[in-house]
C-alpha positions in Angstrom: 102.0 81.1 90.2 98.7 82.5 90.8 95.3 80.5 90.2 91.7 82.3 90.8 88.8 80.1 90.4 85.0 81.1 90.0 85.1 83.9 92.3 82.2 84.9 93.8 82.0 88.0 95.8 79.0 90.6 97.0 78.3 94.1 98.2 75.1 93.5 100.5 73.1 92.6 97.6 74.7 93.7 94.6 77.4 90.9 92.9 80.8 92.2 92.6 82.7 89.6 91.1 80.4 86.8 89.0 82.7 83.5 89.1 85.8 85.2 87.9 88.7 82.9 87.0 91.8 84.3 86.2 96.4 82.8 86.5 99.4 85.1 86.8 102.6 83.0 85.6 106.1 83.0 87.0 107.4 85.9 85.0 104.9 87.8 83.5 103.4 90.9 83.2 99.4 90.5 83.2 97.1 92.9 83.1 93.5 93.5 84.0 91.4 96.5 81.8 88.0 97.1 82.2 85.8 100.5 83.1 85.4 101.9 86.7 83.0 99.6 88.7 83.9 96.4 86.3 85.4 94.8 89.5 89.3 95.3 89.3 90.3 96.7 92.7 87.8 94.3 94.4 89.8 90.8 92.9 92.7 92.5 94.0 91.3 93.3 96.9 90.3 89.4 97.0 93.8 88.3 96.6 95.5 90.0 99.5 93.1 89.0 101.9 90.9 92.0 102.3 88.1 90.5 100.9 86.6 87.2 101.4 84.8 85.8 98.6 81.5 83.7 99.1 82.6 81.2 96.3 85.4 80.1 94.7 89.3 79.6 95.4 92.4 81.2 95.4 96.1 79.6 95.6 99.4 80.7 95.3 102.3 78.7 94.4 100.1 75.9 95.0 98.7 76.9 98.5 95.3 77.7 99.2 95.0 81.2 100.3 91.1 81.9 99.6 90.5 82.6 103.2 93.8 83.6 104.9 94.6 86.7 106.6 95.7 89.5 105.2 99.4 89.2 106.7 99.6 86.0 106.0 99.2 86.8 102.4 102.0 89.5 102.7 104.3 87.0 104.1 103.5 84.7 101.4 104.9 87.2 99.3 101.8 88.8 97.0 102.0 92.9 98.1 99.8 94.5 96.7 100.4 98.6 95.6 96.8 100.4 96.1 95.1 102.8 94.0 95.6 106.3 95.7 99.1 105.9 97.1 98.3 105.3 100.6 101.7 106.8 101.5 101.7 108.2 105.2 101.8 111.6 104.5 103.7 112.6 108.3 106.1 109.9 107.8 109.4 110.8 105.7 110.4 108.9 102.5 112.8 107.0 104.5 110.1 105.5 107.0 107.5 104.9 104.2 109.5 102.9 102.4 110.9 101.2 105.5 107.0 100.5 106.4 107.2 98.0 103.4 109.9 95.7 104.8 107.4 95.3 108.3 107.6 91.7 107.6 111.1 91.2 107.3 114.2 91.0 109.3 118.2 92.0 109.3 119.7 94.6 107.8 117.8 96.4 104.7 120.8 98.6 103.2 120.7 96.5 100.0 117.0 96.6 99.1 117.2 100.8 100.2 120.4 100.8 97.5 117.9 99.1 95.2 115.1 101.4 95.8 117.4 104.4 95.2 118.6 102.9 92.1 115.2 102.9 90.8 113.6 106.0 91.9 116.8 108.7 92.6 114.1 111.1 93.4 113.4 109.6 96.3 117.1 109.4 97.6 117.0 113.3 97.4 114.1 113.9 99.3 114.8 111.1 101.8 114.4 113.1 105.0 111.2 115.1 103.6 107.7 113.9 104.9 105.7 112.0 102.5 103.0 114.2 102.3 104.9 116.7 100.7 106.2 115.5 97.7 104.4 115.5 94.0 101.6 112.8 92.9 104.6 111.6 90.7 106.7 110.9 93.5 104.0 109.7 95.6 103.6 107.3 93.5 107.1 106.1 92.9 107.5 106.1 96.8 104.0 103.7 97.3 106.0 101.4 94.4 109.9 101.6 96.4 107.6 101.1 99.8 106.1 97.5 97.4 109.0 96.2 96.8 110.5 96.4 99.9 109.1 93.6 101.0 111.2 91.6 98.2 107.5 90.2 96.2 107.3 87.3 94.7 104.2 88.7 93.2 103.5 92.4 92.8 99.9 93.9 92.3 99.3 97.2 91.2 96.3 99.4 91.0 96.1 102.4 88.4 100.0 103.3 88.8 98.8 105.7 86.1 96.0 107.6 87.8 96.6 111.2 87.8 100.2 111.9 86.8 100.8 113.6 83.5 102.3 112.1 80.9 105.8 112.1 81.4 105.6 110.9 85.2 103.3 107.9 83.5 106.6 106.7 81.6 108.9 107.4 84.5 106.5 105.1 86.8 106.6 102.5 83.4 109.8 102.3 83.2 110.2 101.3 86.9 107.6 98.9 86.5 109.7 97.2 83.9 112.8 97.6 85.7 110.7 95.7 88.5 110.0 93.2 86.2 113.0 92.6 84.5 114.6 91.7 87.9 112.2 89.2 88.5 109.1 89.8 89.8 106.3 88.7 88.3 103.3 91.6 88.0 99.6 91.6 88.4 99.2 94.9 87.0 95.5 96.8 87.0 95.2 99.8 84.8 92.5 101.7 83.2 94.9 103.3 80.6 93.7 100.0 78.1 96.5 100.7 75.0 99.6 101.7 78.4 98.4 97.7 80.0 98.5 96.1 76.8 101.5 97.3 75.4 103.6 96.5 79.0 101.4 93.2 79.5 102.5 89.6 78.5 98.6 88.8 78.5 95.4 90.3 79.5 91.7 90.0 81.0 89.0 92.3 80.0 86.6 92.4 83.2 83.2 94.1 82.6 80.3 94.1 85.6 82.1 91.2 87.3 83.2 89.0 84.5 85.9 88.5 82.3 84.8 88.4 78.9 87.9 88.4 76.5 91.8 87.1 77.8 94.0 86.4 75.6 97.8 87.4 74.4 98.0 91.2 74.9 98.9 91.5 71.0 95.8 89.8 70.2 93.6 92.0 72.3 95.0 95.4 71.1 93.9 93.7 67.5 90.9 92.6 68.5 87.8 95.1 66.9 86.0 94.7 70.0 88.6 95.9 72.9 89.8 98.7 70.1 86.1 99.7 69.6 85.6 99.5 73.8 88.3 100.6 75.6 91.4 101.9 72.7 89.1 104.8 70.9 89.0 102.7 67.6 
């Protein structure tokens, strides 16, 4: 579904991302792990547009889309949830997640019910701006505002980062729930052993390179990604 090939991409002079090739498949779950500054949020960056690489080549479902606009990416259908939330804190829940659908026309009841059905939270604090609710529910509005768009591919960047432990497996379970209705995931995570044992397959990226991919099974085996990034 998704192809990257040898991407190249620079800060000024420093090199981001050293030829980087990586596919996401119609119906899976794949995960990129790797430390902070190892080059995640910049191929994701990459892929919806915000970025434009000096080298290499992106397509989706066949269609080159290594130097397209950013909204012409959205339209294509990759939408891509940011680290940080990004909600509009002055907007309520109901125009955040009615921000995602920008791009689409006709009446929305059905993908609100959908929303609702995922994150009930966010039905009872419908009317309340964004800015006041919990990280937790920050975070579960930035994912209902995603998938308003209806994404053929979904992106994710450290869904994780911050929430305690029991908000993590709320925000997991949601994830899944996306997944299971058919949306395929690109999903970026520092949390190593929470990626690998949601992913159907992973990349390792470290300073701008993936060194290990492989069945996510196999990598939370492997000696080397326990001894690196699972505390083994």
């Amino acid at each position: 579904m998704l192809e990257v090939k040898d991407l190249i991409i620079s800060y000024g002079k420093a090199r981001a991302l050293k030829g980087v090739s990586m596919t996401v498949g119609d119906g899976e779950i794949v995960a990129l792990i790797g430390n902070n500054g190892a080059g995640k949020t910049t191929l994701l960056n990459a892929i919806s547009g915000l970025l434009k690489p000096e080298a290499g080549e992106i397509t989706f479902e066949s269609r080159h889309i290594t130097h397209a606009p950013s909204e012409a990416i959205v339209k294509a259908g990759i939408i891509q949830v940011p680290e940080g939330r990004q909600i509009f804190p002055n907007l309520t829940v109901r125009e955040n997640i009615r921000m995602g659908a920008f791009v689409r026309k006709g009446d929305l009841s059905a993908e609100m019910d959908r929303v609702f059905a995922l994150f009930p939270r966010l039905k009872e604090r419908i009317s309340q701006p964004g800015g006041t609710l919990s990280g937790g529910e920050q975070q579960m509005l930035a994912l209902a505002r995603g998938i308003m768009a209806r994404p053929k591919l979904l992106m994710l960047d450290e869904p994780s980062l911050g929430l305690a432990p029991v908000l993590v497996d709320n925000i997991y379970d949601a994830i899944l729930e996306i997944h299971k209705l058919g949306t395929p995931v690109l999903l970026v995570e520092q949390n190593a052993f929470l990626a690998l044992n949601t992913a159907n397959r992973a990349y390792v990226l470290e300073t701008g390179r993936i060194v290990i991919s492989g069945a996510s099974t196999d990598l939370l085996a492997s000696a080397d990604v326990q001894k690196a990034y699972l505390g083994g």
